[in-house]
C-alpha positions as CSV (number, residue, x, y, z in Angstrom):
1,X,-8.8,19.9,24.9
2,X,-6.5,18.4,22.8
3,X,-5.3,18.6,18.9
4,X,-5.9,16.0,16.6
5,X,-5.0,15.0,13.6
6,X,-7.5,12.4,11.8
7,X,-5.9,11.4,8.5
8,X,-8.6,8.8,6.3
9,X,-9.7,8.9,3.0
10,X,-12.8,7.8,3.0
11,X,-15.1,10.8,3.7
12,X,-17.9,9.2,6.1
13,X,-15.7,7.4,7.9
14,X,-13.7,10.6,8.3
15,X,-16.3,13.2,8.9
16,X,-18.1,10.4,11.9
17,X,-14.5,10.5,13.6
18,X,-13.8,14.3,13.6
19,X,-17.8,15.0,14.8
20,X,-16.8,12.9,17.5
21,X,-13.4,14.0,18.7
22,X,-15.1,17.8,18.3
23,X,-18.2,15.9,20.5
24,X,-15.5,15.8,22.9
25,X,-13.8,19.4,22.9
26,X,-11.2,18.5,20.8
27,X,-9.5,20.8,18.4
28,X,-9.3,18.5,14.8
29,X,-7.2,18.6,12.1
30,X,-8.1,16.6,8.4
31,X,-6.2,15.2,5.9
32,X,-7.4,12.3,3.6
33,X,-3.9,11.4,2.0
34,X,-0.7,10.7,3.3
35,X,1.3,13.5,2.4
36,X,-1.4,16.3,3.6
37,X,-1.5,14.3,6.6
38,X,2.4,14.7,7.6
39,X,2.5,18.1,6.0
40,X,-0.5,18.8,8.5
41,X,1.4,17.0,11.3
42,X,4.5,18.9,10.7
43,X,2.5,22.0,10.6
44,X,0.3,21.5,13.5
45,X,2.0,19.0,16.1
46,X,-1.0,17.6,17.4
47,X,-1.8,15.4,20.8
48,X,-2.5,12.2,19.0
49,X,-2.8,11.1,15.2
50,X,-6.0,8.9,14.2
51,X,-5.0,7.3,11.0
52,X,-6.3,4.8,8.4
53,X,-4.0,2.3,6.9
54,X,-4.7,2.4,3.8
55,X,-4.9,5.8,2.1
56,X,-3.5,7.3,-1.0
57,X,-0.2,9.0,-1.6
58,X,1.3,7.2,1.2
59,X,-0.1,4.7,3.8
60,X,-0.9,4.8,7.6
61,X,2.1,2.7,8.6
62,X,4.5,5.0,6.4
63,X,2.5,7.7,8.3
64,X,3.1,6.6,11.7
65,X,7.3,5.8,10.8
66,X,7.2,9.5,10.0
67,X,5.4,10.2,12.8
68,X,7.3,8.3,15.5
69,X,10.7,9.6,14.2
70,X,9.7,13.2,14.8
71,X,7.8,12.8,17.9
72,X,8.1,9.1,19.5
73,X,5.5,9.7,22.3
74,X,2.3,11.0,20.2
75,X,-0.5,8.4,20.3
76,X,-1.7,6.8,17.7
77,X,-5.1,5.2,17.1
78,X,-5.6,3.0,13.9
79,X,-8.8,2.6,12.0
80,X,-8.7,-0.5,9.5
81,X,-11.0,-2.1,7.7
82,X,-7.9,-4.9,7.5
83,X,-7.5,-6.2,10.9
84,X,-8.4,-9.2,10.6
85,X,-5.2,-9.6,8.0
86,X,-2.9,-8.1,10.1
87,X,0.6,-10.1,10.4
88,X,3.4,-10.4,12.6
89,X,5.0,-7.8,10.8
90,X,2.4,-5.5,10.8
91,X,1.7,-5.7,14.3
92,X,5.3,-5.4,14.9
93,X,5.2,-1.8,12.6
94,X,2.3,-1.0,14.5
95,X,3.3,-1.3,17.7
96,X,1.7,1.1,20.8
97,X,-0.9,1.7,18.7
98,X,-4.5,1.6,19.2
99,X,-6.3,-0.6,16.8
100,X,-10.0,0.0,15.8
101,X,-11.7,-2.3,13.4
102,X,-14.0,-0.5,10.4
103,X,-17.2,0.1,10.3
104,X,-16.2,2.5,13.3
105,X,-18.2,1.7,16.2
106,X,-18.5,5.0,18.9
107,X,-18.1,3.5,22.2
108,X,-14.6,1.8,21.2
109,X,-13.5,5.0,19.7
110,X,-14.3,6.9,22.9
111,X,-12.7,4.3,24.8
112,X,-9.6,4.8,22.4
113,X,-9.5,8.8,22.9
114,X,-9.6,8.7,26.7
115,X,-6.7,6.0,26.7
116,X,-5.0,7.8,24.4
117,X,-4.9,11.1,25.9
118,X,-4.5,10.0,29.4
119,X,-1.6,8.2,29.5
């Protein structure tokens, strides 16, 4: 079992990703801004961080820069509706991580988890 943070704003899209880490045995952890969600990290240390991109009160990337300073080997797992608009500079910020596209699709996120936990 692992902990997890799983930091999105958007409600449904949040609650389908925690039901299916906890689906798993996973012990999760919500935030759907920003700052709850490195105050949560901070508090919490989890395995891996699912994040969105864009959320309130602080993005994903600025998330995952905060992230990677305090603890450069967590996973991450991105969920974006924004792919598709993804530059060279964003790929660059968002290197090692997993990207998933929005809607969220299950069999890619449990594809995601595994990787993400295993290696």
């Amino acid at each position: 079992m692992a902990r997890i943070l799983v930091a999105e704003d958007d409600a449904q899209a949040r609650e389908m990703i925690v039901r299916i880490c906890e689906f798993q045995g996973h012990e999760v952890e919500e935030a759907r801004d920003g700052i709850r969600a490195m105050e949560t990290f901070e508090r919490v240390q989890p395995d891996l961080l699912i994040t969105d991109l864009a959320m309130p009160l602080g993005s994903g990337e600025q998330l995952i820069r905060k992230v990677r300073a305090q603890n450069a080997d967590c996973p991450v797992i991105v969920i974006t509706g924004y792919a598709a608009a993804l530059g060279p500079t964003d790929l660059e910020a968002l290197s090692g991580c997993t990207i998933l596209e929005k809607p969220i699709d299950v069999e890619p996120m449990l594809r995601a988890l595994q990787e993400a936990l295993t290696t």
